[in-house]
N, C-alpha and C positions, 0 to 999 in steps of 0.2 A: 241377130248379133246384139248382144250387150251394151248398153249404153255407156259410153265413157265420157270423161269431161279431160280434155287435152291439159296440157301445160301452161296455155297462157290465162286458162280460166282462176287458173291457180299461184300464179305467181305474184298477183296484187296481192293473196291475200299472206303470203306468207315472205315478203320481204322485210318486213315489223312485224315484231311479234312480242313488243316489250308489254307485260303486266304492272301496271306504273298506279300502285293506290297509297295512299295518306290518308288517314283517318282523321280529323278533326278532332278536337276536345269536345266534350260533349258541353253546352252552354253559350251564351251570345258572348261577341267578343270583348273586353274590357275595352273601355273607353281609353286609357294613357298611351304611352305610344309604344307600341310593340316591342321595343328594344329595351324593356326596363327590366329589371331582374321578377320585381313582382307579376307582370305578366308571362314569363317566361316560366315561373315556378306554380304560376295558377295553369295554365295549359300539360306542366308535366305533370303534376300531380290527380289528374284525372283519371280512372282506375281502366285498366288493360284486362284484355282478355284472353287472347288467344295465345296457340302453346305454339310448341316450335313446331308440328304435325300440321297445324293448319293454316300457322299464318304465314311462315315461310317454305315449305316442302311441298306443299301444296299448289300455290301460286306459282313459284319457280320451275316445277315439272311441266303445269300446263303452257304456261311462259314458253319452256323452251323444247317441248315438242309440238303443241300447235300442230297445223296441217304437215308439217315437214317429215313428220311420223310415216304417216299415208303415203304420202304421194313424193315424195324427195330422194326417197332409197334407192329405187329403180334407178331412177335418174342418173344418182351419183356413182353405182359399180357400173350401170352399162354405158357411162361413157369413160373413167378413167381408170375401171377396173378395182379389184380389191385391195391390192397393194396401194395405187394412189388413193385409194378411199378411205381406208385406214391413217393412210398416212395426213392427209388431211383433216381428216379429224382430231386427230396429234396434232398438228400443229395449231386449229382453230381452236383446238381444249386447251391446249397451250398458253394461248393469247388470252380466254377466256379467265384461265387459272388468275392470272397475273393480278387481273383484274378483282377478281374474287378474293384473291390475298389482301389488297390495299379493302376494299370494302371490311370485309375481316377486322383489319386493324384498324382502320379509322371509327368502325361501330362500337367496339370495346373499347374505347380512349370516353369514357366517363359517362354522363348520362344522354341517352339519343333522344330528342324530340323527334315528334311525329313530321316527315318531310322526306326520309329516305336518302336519297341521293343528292338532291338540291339541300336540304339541310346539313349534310356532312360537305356540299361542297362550298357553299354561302360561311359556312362558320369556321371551313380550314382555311380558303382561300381571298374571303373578304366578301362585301355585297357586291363588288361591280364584278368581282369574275364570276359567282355563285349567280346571279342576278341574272347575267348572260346568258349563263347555260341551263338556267331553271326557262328561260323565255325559250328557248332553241329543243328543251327538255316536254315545256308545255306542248309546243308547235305539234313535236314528232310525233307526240301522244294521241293529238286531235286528227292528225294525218294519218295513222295506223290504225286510229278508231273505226275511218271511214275507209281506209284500205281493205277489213276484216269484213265491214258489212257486203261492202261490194264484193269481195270474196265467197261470200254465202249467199249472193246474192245469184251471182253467176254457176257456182255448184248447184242451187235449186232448181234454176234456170233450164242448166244442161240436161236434169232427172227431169223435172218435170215442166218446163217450159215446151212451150209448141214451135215445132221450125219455124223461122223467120223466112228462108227462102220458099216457102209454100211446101216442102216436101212433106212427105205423109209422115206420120207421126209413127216409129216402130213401137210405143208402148201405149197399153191405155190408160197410163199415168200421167201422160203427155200433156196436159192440159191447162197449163198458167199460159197465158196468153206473153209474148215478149216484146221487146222492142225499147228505146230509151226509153222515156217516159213511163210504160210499164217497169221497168228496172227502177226505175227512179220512184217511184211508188211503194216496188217492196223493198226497197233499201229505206227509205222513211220511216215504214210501219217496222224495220228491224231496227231501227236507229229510237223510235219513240217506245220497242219495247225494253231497248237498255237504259232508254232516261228516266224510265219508271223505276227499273230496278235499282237506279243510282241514287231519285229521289227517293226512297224508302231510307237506304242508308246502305254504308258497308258492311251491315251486319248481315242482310238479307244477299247480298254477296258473297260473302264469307260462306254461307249455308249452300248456294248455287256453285260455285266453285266445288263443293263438296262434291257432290252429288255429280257433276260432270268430273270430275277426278273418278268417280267409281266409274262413270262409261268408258272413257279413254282406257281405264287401266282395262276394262272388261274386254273391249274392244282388241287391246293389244296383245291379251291373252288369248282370244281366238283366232290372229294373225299368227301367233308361235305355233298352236297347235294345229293351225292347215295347213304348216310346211311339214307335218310329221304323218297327218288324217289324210288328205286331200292323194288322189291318185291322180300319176301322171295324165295332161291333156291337151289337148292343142283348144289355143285360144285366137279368135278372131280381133285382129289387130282394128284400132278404128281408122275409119274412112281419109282422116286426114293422114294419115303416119305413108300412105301410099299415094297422095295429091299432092303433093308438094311439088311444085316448080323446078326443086332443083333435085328432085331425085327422078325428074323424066319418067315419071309413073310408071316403073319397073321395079318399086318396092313389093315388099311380100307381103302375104295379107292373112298369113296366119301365123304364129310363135307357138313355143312350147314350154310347158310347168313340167320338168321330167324327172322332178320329184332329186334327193339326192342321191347324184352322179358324179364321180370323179371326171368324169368327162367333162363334164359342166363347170364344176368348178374350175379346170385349165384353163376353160375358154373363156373365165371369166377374169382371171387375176390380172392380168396387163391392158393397160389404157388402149382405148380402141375410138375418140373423138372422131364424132359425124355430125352432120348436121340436126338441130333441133329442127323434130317433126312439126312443132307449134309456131313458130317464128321464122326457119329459113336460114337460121344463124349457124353459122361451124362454130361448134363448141372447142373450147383451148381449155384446160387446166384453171388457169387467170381466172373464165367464165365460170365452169362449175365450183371452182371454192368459193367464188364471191355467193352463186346462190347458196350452195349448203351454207355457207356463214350465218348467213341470212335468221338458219334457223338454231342456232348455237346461240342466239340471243336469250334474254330475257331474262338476265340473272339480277338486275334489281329487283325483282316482282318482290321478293322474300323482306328484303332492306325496305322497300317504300312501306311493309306493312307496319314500320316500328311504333305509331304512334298507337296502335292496337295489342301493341307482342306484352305479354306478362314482365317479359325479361331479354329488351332485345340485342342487349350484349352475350347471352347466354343462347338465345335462341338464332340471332343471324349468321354470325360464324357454323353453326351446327347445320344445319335448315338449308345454307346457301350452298354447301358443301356436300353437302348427303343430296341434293337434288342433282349438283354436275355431276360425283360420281355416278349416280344411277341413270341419268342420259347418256354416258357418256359410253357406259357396258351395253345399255337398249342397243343405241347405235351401231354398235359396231358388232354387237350380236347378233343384228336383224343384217347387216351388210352382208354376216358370213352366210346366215341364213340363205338369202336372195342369190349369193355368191351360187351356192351348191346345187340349188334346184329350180331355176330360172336360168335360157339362153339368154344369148346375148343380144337377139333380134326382140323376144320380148323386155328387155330393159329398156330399151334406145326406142320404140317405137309403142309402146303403152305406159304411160307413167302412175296411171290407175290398176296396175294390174290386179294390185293386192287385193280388188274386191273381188275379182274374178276367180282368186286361186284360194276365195275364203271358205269356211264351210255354209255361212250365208252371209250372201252378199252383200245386203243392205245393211250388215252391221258397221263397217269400213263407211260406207255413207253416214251413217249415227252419228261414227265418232269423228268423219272431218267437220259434219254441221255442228259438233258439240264443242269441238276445238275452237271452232272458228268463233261461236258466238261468245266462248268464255273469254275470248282474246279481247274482241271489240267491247264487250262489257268491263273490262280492266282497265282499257286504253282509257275509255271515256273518264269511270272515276279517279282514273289516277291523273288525267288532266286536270279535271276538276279541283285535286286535294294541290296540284301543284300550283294553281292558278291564287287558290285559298291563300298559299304559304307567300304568296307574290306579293299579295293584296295584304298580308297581315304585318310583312317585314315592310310595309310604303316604300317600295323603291324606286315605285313611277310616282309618287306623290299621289294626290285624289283622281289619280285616269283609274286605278283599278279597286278604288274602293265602296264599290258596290258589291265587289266581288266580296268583303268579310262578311257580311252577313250568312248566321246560320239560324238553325230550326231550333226546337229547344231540347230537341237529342243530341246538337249539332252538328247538323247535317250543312254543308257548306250547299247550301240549294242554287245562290243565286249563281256560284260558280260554275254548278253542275248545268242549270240551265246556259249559259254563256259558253259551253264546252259544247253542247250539244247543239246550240246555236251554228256554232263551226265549222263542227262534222257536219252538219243539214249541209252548209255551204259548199264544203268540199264534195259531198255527192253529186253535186250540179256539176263535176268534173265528167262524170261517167267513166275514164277510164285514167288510170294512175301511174302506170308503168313509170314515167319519168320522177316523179312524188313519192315511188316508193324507194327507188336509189336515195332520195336525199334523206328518208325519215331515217333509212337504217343508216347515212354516214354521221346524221345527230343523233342516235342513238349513241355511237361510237364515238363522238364529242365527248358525252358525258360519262361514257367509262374513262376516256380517257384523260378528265377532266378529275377522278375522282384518285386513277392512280398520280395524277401530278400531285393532287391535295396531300396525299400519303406522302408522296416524295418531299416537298416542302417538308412537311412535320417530323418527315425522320432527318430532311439536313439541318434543319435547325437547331437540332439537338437539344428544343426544350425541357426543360426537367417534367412539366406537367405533362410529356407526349411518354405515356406510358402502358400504354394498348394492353390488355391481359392476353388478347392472340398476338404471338409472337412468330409466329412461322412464315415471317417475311425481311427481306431487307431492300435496299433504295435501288440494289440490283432486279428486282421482282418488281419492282414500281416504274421501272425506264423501260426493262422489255416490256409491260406493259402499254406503255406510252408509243414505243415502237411498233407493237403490234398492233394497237389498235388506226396508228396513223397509215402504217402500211394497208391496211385494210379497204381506209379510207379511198385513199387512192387506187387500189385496184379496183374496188367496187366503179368510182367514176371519176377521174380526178380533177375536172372540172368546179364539179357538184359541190367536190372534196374544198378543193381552193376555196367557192364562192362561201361553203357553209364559216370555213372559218373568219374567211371576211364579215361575213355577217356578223357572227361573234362578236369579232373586235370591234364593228358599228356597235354594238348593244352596249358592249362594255366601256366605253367611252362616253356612249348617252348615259349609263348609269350612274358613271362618274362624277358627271355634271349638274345629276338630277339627283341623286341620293344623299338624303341626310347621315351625317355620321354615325355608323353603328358604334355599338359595344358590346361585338363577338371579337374585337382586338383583331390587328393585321397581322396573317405571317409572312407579307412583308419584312414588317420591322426586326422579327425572328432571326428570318434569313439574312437581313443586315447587320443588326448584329453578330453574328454567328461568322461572316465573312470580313467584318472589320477588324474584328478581334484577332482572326488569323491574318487579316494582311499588315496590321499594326506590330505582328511579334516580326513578323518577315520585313519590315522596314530598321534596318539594322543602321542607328546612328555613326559607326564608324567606317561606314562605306558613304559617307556625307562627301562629297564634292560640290566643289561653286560653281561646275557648269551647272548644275540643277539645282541650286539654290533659287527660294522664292522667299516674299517676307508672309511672317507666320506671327500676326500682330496677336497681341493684347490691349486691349484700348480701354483705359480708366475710367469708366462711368460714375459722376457725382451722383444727376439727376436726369433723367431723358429726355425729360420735357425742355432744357433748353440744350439737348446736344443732339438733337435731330439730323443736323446738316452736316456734324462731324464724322456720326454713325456710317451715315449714306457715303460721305468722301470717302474713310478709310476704306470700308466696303468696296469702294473701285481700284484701291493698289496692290490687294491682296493678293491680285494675280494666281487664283486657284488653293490660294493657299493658308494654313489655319488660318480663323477671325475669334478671339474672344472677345466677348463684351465683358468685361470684369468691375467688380462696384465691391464697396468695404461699408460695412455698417459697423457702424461703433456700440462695443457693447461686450458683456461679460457672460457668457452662457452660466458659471455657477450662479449668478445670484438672476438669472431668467427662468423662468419656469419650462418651458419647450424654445424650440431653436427661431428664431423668428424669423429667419431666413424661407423654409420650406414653402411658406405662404406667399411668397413672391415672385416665386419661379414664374407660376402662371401669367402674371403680369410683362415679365421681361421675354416667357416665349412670346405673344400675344404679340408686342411690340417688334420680334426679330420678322413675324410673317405679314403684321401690318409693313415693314417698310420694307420686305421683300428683300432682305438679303439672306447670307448667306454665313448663320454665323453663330458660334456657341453660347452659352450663359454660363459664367460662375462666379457665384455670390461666397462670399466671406465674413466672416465676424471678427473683429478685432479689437483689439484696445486701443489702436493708431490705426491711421492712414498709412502712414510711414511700412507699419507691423504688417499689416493686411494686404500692401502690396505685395510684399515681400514674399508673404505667402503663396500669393498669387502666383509668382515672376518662379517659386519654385512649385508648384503643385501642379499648374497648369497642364492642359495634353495629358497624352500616354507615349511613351516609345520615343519615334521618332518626329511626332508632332508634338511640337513644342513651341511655344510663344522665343522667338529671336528677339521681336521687334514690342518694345514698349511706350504707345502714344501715350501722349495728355494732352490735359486742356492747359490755356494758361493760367498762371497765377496773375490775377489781376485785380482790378475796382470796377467794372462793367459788370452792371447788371442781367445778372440772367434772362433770357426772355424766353415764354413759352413756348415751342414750336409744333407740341406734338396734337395739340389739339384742332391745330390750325393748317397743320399738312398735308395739303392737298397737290402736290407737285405734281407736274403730269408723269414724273420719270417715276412714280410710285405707283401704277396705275394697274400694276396685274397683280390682284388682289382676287383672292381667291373667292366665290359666289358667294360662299356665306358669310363671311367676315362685310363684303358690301350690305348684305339687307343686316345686319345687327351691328348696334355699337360695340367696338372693342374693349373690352374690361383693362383699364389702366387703371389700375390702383399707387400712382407715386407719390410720394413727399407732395408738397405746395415746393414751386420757390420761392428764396426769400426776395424781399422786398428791400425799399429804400427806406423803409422805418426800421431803422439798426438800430439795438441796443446797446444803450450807453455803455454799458458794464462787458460790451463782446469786446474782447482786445480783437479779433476778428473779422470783427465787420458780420456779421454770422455767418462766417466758413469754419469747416471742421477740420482745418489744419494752416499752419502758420506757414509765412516764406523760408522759414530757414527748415520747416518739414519736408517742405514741397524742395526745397533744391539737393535736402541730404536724398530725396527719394531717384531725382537723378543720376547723384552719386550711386546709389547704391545697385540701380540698376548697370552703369557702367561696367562696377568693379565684379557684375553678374555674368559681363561679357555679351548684356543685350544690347540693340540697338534702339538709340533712343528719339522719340519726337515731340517735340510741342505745337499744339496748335492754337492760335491765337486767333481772332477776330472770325471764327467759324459760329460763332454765336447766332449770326442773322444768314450763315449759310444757306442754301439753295442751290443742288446742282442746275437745274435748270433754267432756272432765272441766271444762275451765271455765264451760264452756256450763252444762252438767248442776248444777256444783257452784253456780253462781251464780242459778240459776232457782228450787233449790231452796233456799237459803239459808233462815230468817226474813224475812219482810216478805210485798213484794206476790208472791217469788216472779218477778220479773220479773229480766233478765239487762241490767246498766247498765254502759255505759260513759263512764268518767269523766274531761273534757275541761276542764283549769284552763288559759284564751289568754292569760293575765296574763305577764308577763316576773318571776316572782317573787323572780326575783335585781336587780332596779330597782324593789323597793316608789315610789318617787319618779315611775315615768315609766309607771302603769297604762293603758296602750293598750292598746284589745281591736279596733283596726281597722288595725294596721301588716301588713304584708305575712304578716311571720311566724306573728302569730297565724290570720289568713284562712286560709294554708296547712296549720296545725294543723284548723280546721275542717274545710276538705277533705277531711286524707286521714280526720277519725272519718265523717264523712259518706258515704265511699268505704267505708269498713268496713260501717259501715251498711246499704247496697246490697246486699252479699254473702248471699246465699240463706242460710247458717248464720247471719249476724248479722243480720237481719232484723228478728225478733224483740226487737234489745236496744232499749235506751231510751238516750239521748245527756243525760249532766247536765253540765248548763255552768254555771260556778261562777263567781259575778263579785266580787269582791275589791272590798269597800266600805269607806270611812274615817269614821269622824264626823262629822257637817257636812257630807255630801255625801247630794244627794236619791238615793236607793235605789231610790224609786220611779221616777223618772225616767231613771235609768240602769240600769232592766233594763225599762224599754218603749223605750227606745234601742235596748238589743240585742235586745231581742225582733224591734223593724221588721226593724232589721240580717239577723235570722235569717229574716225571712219573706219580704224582698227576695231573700234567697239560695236560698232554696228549705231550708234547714234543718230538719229537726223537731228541738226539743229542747226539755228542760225547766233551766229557768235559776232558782238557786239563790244568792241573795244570801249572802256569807257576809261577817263583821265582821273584821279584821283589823285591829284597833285597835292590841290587846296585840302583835303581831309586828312593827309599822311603829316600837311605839315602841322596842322593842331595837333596831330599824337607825337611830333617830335619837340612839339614848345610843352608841353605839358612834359615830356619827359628831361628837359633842361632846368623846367623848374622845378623839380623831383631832385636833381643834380644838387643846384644850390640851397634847396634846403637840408639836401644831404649833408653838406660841406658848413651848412650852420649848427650843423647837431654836434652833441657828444660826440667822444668816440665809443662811450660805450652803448649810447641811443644807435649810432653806427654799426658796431658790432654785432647788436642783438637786432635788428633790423634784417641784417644780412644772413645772419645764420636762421631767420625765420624764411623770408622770400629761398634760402637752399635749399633748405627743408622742404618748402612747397615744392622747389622747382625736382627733387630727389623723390618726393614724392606721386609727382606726378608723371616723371618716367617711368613708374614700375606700371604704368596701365597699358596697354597695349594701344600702339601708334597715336602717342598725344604728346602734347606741346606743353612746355611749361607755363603755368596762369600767368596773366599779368594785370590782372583786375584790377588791383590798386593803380595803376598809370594810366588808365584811358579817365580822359576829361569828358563830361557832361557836352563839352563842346562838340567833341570828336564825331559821338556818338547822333548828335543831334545832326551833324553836316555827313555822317554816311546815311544816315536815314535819310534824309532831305535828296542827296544824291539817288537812291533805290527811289524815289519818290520820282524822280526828274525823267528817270529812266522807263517811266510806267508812261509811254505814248504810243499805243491805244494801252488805255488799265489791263492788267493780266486779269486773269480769273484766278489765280493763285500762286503764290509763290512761294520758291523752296527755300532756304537759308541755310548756311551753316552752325550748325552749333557748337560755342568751344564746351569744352571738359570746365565740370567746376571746381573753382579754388578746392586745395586741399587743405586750408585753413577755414574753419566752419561758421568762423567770426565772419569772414568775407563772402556770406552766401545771401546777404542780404541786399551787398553791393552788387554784386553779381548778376539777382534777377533783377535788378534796378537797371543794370547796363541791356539787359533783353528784353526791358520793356521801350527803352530810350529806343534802342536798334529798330524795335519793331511796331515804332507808334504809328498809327494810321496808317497801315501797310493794306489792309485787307487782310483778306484769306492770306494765311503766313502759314508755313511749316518750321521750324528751327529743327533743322537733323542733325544727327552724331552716329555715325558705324565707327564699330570697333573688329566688324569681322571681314576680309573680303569674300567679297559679293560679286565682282564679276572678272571675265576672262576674256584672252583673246583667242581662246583654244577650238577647234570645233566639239 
């Protein structure tokens, strides 16, 4: 009887069968760091050799017939027949296609370094996903390497190995002694004859492949012609196919070659699933596609050769494509073949038959030991070139930089050794079965890692993604993705799950350990690409105040003393726009370039040092005043627009610098690399208390009556406006801290007066403005770090008015709204009546005037007062009548009122005069209101902001 070697001798070797090579540049590596354009252009520019014939048609054929040629055909019509067999292969060509198309198009998208598939997927997808899958990519390589040998190692075994259970030997070829340790010996000596061949170089590969391309093809051509030459005969089934446990050794022990029969063919077209003779297992559909898939692999082999190809935008599309077609015909040529003149007992119970029904036998043995060793010689240097690309891109830092070293052909040696290293290790396994499901579902990682790259690049719709192969769209790159994950999981889903986890471990340590490239993210692409459309789809006239948020702008002089201001606003933003906006004074015609462009860098720098969340936009102006204004309309796109317009105050407090000195702990998730380097801040100096005589200024770049028309003019904008005062030595967390631990309950209060305290006469605690004030402490509130405070709402009572009645008013008020607070009657007798003595003596000086001092007096104060009703929900000024007094005993009162100190408080702002002469009086009365207050807010809404609606 003929010797055969079963199915399970063969299934290690043919579960991977990826041909995975990268050719190095030839020369040592440059010393700078891998990512710089100059090393990138000295690596391509090394000269290329091979044509589309043999760097990619070649590779890809051997790739993906492998043993599966021989010994997988039988297999697949004798258990699910020719219609499922065909059809299967339709659909794994299918899957495979998808994949081949994204490859296709991502290799013609401009020039390919040497890398293959990790190269197209690092430089579409970024280094921490590319990174991932080149680690997962390396692995499979090293694992398939030693899957192949042991495959070859077990086929010599079977031929010429001596029984292990002592039986007599039926040939006298029989003669390699077996057993582990012998197996483990000749898997070594085939393992250290591929490390020779890798250390020479990929050229002397290149020439080996050749030359095994001529067997296999030789081989497969005297297979076609023994189903034409070969007369019918009965063949002696092997020993096992009738010992099997579960066929009760009442199997047959001979089959038949009966040459083509219509007979034969009937009995072969419809699935007929039994148990495998090698394992014991009942085959299902699910099982045999997973194996045939197995050998439908290896379509990177062509792609990994780029950094060799002459031309491998010209040659991979071509090369990758002319190798599936013509597996794709072999296969199903050879199924119809086997279909017509092989039963259905020799299918299912000889998986070797093909050598039996050849015209000589030993040729089918030639070409599975030629197959197999080309295979494991591919795996190993295509690990090696992947390891190289690992080690050259520093994505682990100095763990894998021993690995750049090459030869001065450049030959990556120390790689090749450290791959071979590996493999040594993984033959100490002896048997793989479980290691071969995982190599083929990361294999299938990385197709399917390559059509997502594709995918990205065509939703991004970047103008540079212009592929010259076109015969694909984002529908060919999903079923891809589908098909290869569906794969996944049938193969084993387990396996399937753990590989991807694994993944996402790698890619998260690469995240953390990888310096920033400049192959650009298409991240950013795709965000872009998706904001742009959800910005045209946020349509401002479908605005309602149930969804209303504030959408600030916040006035930056100098950073360095608004640190504390920065970080506050940042917490009431409540998700919603933040710009950081700054005016630099100056005339672009008579500047040579824009001096702005230069400073970006410095104010992103400063949004990721202090960890918020929030935009940059710089302006030039001739004013302050101009350059807001700009701002208040430029700002945003769409529907994101700045509502809300902070400031700092106008004051005589000198600036302090905060930014150097910021160390908060609430600023503490700082991204790894900004911690080990200093941040690049390039701002102004502030000034100092050595003023210059000649600044009417003090050295500010704009005056008080600047600074309050710029209030004005945001009003009549319809934004909502803020000042903030004494946030100069801010600190959220020393506030936090400082206020918790005070005297008292120990509790952190923020303190909210909704009174218009400059109109004692018009106490409204439900006009728009004051609601708005509610809002944003209620906004504050919300804020994870303010959580914790407690909201005191202080209601401004007179004599003779019920107290009690007017704070279960605003209590409803505050429980309709959803409000927590605690409300705080406070008497304000003594301060109403300074604003009523100052208004008596207004009277009598009135009554000493002309009448025509009278007169024009009155039809000025109308004017204002006609003036200031055309703005939306305001009060007529009365700036000129509050006393110096008034002002100094409400403040004093907000002062009395602070036991334990707030961490901050809100105020009302009134509207300013509409007389421009009185804008000087005006911030004089908001400096009196708000001296020695602390952290102060002064607010003004002009829009409402909230509801009591669901």
């Amino acid at each position: 009887m003929t010797e055969r070697t079963p199915l399970l001798h063969y299934r290690l070797s043919t579960s991977v069968n990826e041909s995975e090579l990268r050719t190095p540049p030839t020369g040592q590596v440059p010393e700078e760091h891998p990512l710089t354009p100059r090393h990138r252009f000295a690596h391509s520019s090394q000269p290329r050799k091979l044509s589309t014939f043999f760097g990619v048609v070649i590779p890809t054929l051997l790739s993906m017939f492998s043993v599966v040629l021989f010994l997988r055909i039988g297999f697949l019509v004798g258990q699910s027949g020719l219609y499922q067999g065909i059809a299967m292969f339709i659909v794994a060509y299918f899957i495979i296609c998808m994949t081949v198309l994204s490859v296709c198009a991502v290799s013609t998208n401009g020039a390919l370094d040497a890398g293959g598939a990790y190269y197209m997927i690092s430089r579409a997808l970024g280094p921490e996903f590319g990174g991932s899958i080149g680690i997962m990519f390396f692995l499979a390589n090293v694992c398939a390497c030693a899957l192949y040998v042991l495959g070859l190692v077990e086929a010599i075994i079977a031929t010429f190995g001596v029984p292990e259970d002592g039986a007599l030997a039926t040939s006298s070829y029989q003669v390699l002694p077996s057993g582990y340790w012998w197996s483990l010996l000749y898997a070594t000596a085939i393992a250290l004859l591929c490390l020779l061949v890798c250390m020479v170089g990929a050229h002397i590969y290149a020439k080996a492949t050749f030359l095994i391309f001529i067997v296999v093809m030789f081989v497969l051509g005297t297979i076609f012609i023994s189903f034409f030459a070969v007369r019918p005969r009965t063949i002696s089934l092997p020993s096992s196919a009738d010992s099997n446990p579960m066929l009760n050794g009442t199997g047959p022990t001979t089959a038949n070659f009966t040459g083509f029969k219509l007979e034969t063919l009937l009995g072969n077209l419809w699935a007929d699933y039994t148990v495998d003779y090698t394992t014991g297992n009942l085959m299902t559909f699910a099982t045999v596609f997973a194996v045939m898939f197995n050998g439908c692999t290896g379509i990177m082999a062509g792609s990994n050769m780029s950094g060799d190809l002459k031309n491998p935008s010209y040659s991979i599309p071509r090369g990758t494509i002319t190798a599936v077609i013509f597996t794709f015909i072999i296969y199903n040529l050879l199924s119809v073949l086997v279909a017509c003149t092989c039963d259905r007992v020799l299918l299912q119970k000889d998986y070797s038959f093909l050598r039996d029904v050849n015209v000589w036998n030993p040729f089918v043995t030639i070409g599975v030991y030629s197959s197999t060793l080309s295979a494991a010689m591919s795996n190993l240097i295509g690990a090696s070139r992947i390891l190289y690309a690992l080690a050259r891109d520093d994505l682990f830092g100095k763990v894998l930089s021993p690995a750049k070293k090459t030869s001065n052909s450049g030959n990556p040696w120390v790689s090749v050794l450290i791959s071979w290293f590996l493999v040594q290790l993984v033959l100490f396994s002896g048997k793989l079965n479980t290691i071969a499901s995982i190599v083929t579902i990361f294999f299938l990682l990385v197709y399917a890692a390559v059509d997502l790259a594709c995918l990205a690049l065509e939703w991004a719709s970047a103008p540079n993604f212009r592929p010259t192969f076109r015969y694909f769209t984002w529908h060919t790159c999903v079923l891809g993705i589908v098909g290869c994950a569906v794969m996944m999981f049938l193969i084993n889903s387990i396996y399937a799950s753990a590989s991807i986890a694994f993944m996402l471990l790698l890619l998260l340590l690469i995240h953390y350990l990888s310096p920033t490239s400049s192959w650009g993210y298409i991240s950013q692409a795709l965000i872009f690409h998706q904001v742009r459309k959800y910005l045209l789809m946020l349509d401002v006239r479908k605005d309602h105040v149930k969804f209303w948020r504030p959408q600030v702008l916040l006035m930056v002089s100098n950073p360095r003393s608004s640190v504390g201001l920065i970080t506050f606003i940042n917490d009431i933003k409540k998700s919603g726009l933040y710009v950081l906006g700054h005016v630099q004074l100056g005339d672009l015609n008579t500047l040579p370039s824009d001096p702005l462009q230069s400073q970006y860098a410095s104010w992103l720098s400063l949004v990721d040092h202090l960890n918020i969340k929030a935009f940059v936009n710089l302006t030039l102006a001739d004013s302050v005043r101009h350059g807001i204004q700009h701002l208040l309309f430029i700002s945003g796109l769409g529907g994101m627009r700045p509502n809300t317009l902070v400031l700092g105050f106008y004051d005589d407090s000198l600036p302090k610098d905060k930014l150097s000195t910021n160390h908060s702990t609430d600023l503490s998730c700082l991204s790894h690399d900004l911690e080990q380097r200093p941040t690049p801040f390039h701002f102004t100096s502030l000034r100092s208390s050595n003023r210059a005589a000649n600044d009417v200024h003090d050295g500010k770049v704009l005056g008080p009556r600047e600074y309050v028309a710029i209030i004005a003019d945001a009003m009549k904008m319809l934004k909502n406006v803020v000042l903030a005062r004494h946030f100069n030595s801010f600190d959220r967390a020393q506030a936090l801290s400082a206020a918790s631990s005070s005297p008292g309950k120990g509790f952190v209060y923020v303190d909210v007066w909704p009174v218009n305290l400059l109109r004692p006469d018009s106490s409204s605690y439900v006009d728009t403005c004051s609601l708005f004030l509610l809002q944003l402490a209620c906004i504050l509130n919300m804020v994870r770090a303010w959580r914790k405070a407690t909201l005191r709402l202080f209601l401004c009572v007179e004599e003779g008015r019920s107290v009690r009645g007017l704070e279960e008013k605003l209590g409803q008020l505050l429980k309709e709204l959803r409000i927590k607070a605690q409300i705080y009657p406070v008497p304000w007798d003594q301060q109403v009546a300074l604003h009523w003595q100052r208004q008596g003596e207004g009277d009598k000086r009135q009554s000493s005037q002309s009448p025509d001092t009278i007169k024009e007096e009155k039809k000025l104060a109308k004017d204002e007062e006609e003036d200031e009703y055309d703005y939306v929900n305001s009060f007529p000024s009365n700036t000129t009548l509050l006393s110096d007094d008034y002002l100094s005993a409400v403040n004093q009162l907000i002062l009395d009122q602070a036991q334990p100190p707030p961490a901050v408080r809100f105020l009302y702002l009134p509207r300013p005069p509409a007389d421009t002469r009185r804008y000087n009086s005006y911030l004089h009365q908001l400096e009196l209101l708000t001296h020695d207050l602390g952290p102060t807010l002064l607010i003004h809404g002009v829009t409402p902001v909230i509801t009591t609606d669901i």
